[in-house]
Phi, psi and omega in degrees: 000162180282128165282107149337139145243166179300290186310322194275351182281321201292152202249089151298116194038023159118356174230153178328148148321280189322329166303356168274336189288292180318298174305332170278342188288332170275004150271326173277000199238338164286331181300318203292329179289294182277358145316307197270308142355315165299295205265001172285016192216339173270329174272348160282293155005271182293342206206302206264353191263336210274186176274142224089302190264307199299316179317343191254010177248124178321122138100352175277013145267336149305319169294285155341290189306326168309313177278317154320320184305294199279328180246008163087156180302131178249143167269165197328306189267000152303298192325286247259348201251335159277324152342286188311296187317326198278326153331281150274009152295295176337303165315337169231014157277339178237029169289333199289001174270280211310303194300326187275335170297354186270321227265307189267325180262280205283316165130167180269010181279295158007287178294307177308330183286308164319307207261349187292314196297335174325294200320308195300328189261345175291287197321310159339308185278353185292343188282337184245145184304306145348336194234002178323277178299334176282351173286352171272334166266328136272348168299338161261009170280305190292027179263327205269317194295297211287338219268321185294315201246026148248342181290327178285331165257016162292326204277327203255010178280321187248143133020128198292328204266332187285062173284290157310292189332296161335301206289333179283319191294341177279325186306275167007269135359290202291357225262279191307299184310332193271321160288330163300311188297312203302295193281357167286294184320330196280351184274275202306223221008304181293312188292325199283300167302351199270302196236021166092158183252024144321321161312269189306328156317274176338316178293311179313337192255331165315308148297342145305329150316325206262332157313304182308317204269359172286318183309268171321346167310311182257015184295291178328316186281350143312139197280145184306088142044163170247142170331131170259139190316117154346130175297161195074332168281164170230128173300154186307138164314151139328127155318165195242346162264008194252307163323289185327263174338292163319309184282004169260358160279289182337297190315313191300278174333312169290337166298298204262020161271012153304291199279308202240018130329277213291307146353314282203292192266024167300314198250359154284263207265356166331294197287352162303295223264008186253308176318299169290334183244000191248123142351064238259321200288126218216081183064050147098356203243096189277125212269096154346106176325289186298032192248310191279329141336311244240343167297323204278305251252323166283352156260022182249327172288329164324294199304326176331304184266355164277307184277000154259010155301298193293320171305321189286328188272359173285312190326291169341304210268017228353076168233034168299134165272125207294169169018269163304343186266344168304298197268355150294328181273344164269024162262302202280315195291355299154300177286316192284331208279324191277314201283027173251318192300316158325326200277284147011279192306325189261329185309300211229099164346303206252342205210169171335131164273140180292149189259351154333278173352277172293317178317301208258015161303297209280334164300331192258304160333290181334316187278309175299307175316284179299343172311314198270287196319315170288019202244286177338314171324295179271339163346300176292274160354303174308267183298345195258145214278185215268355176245058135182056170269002145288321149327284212275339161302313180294345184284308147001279188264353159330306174330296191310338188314320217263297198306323170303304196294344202261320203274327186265359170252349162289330195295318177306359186268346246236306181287301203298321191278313204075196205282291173337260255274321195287277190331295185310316169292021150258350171285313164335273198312309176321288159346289190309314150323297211291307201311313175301320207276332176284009187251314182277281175008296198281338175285283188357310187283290224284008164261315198290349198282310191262335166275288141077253160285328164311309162294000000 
């Protein structure tokens, strides 16, 4: 088990402290991922990819010949929109290292401090074009040391009996992630038309300092490493009811890479298709693309204090929908979000799109977001068991591995299907997610409810 300390005990508005710490450090360490984020598929796109610019970055023709190699010849904008996917597929394929460097050697504050300095030196090589790619390669190393295992001592400040807090205390968490997203595209988006983008980079690594010095500020209010077995000892095995329970978390996971398929290609071929079909000009004012990041991320904060009204007033009635029924409906609010860009798409065929469309696309992702993701967590926090319950906070975001990489191959489909027809299959998918968890569900809790009680 994680040990309490006297300090991670202390309580601010009904929760440990540390949980204040944290949620700042993943705001600023989210301004910064989604800051650089925004502008990465739009800065491949437009620049760094075309001939002239692509020849100075170290190692892209190796790179290239590889990806082509394994995904068939591509165009300027598949290249870049499969970048992205392997990108953000990665970015979440090696939290699952990082939780066993947590689980088994170092603890996860050690390793989070490790991916904080990654991070910090990616954003950096992001300034100069040469360095494009290894700055993409620390960046998904230092994703991996922080994300499973700072997402893992929000869970371990509380009490095995505290289920609902835990589940507020993850809303909370993703809160501090929604405020860093919002406010990085608007920055870095802004400095990146203004003063170019390298500019709009640079900032993002300023800011990961300033993530590190909130991360120490705040270390006394964390709950104690969970012990690693004495050298020469071995921790107990997993248990064959422990087994079981794992692989129905697993099952869980695989039900919401449906839903964030399309979450996904929201900020990929999405942030495309806002650049090229939508009406940007707004009072004389061209509305940055990568702005509409920064919509989705501000309307999950939005969504906060509106979905713990409603939640808190179904508890009374004691009708809150446990886990899985949160995380279906934020699979349908998620299918309506893809159907507003469809929609978008057949109004005007030939011409401009109303920038309505996406605003109330990235509005509804936003809505989608807080349903599923903190939910998904804290589930995972809850159930999975405790010694090698960093690993499986990272099995979390492994799922995004499988979905970046499934989203950047969907994404070649976008010129050949055209918009209508690519959207309406994110509409699908979505769709397909909610049906299963109403299908599934009610077995899913009451085994894992019993295996459980089994352990």
């Amino acid at each position: 088990m994680h040990a309490p300390t006297a300090r991670s005990q202390e309580r601010i508005w009904g929760h440990p402290k540390g949980l204040i710490f944290l949620a700042l450090t993943e705001a600023w360490e989210r301004f910064s991922f989604y800051g650089m984020r925004a502008l990465l598929v739009l800065y491949m796109v437009q620049e760094l990819l075309l001939p002239g610019r692509i020849e100075n970055v170290a190692g892209m023709g190796a790179y290239r010949g590889f990806v082509e190699g394994v995904f068939g010849e591509l165009s300027t904008q598949a290249f870049a929109s499969q970048t992205f996917g392997l990108y953000a597929g990665f970015v979440y394929f090696t939290p699952l290292f990082g939780g066993l460097l947590a689980d088994k050697w170092l603890g996860a504050k050690r390793v989070v401090m490790l991916g904080i300095a990654l991070m910090t030196l990616g954003h950096f090589a992001m300034v100069f074009d040469w360095s494009f790619l290894l700055a993409l390669l620390l960046l998904v190393l230092g994703s991996g040391c922080l994300k499973g295992n700072i997402a893992a001592q929000v869970g371990h400040l509380y009490e095995r009996h505290e289920e609902a807090l835990r589940s507020r205390g993850y809303a909370i968490f993703s809160t501090g992630i929604n405020i860093g997203a919002t406010i990085g595209p608007l920055v870095c988006g802004l400095l990146a038309q203004v003063y170019g983008w390298h500019v709009g980079f640079g900032a993002a690594g300023v800011f990961m300092l300033v993530a590190a010095v909130v991360y120490f500020s705040g270390l006394k209010y964390f709950a104690a490493d969970r012990a690693v077995a004495p050298e020469g000892e071995t921790l107990p095995p997993l248990t064959s009811a422990e087994w079981r329970l794992i692989g129905l978390i697993i099952a869980v996971m695989i039900i919401t890479m449906f839903q964030n398929l399309a979450f996904e290609q929201l900020f990929n071929v999405g942030l495309l298709w806002v650049n090229e079909r939508v009406d940007l000009t707004v009072g004389g004012f061209a509305v940055p693309p990568a702005w509409f990041a920064s919509e989705d991320s501000f309307a999950s904060i939005l969504a906060l204090p509106v979905l713990l009204a409603i939640w808190g007033w179904q508890a009374q009635r004691g009708r809150e929908p446990d886990d899985l029924g949160k995380i279906s409906t934020g699979a349908l609010i998620m299918a309506a979000s893809a159907l507003m860009l469809a929609l978008g798409s057949l109004s005007a065929p030939d011409g401009k799109v109303s920038i309505l469309f996406p605003l109330a696309a990235f509005c509804l992702s936003g809505f989608s977001f807080m349903y599923q993701w903190p939910t998904v967590l804290a589930l995972v926090s809850r159930r999975a068991p405790a010694k090698i319950n960093a690993q499986m906070m990272a099995g979390a975001y492994l799922s995004l591995f499988f979905v970046g990489i499934a989203s950047g191959f969907i994404a070649r489909f976008y010129e050949p299907l055209g918009d209508t027809a690519f959207w309406l299959l994110h509409v699908g998918l979505s769709a397909t997610g909610a049906v299963m968890v109403m299908v599934f569900g009610g077995t899913l809790r009451r085994r894992m409810d019993a295996l459980e009680q089994e352990g």
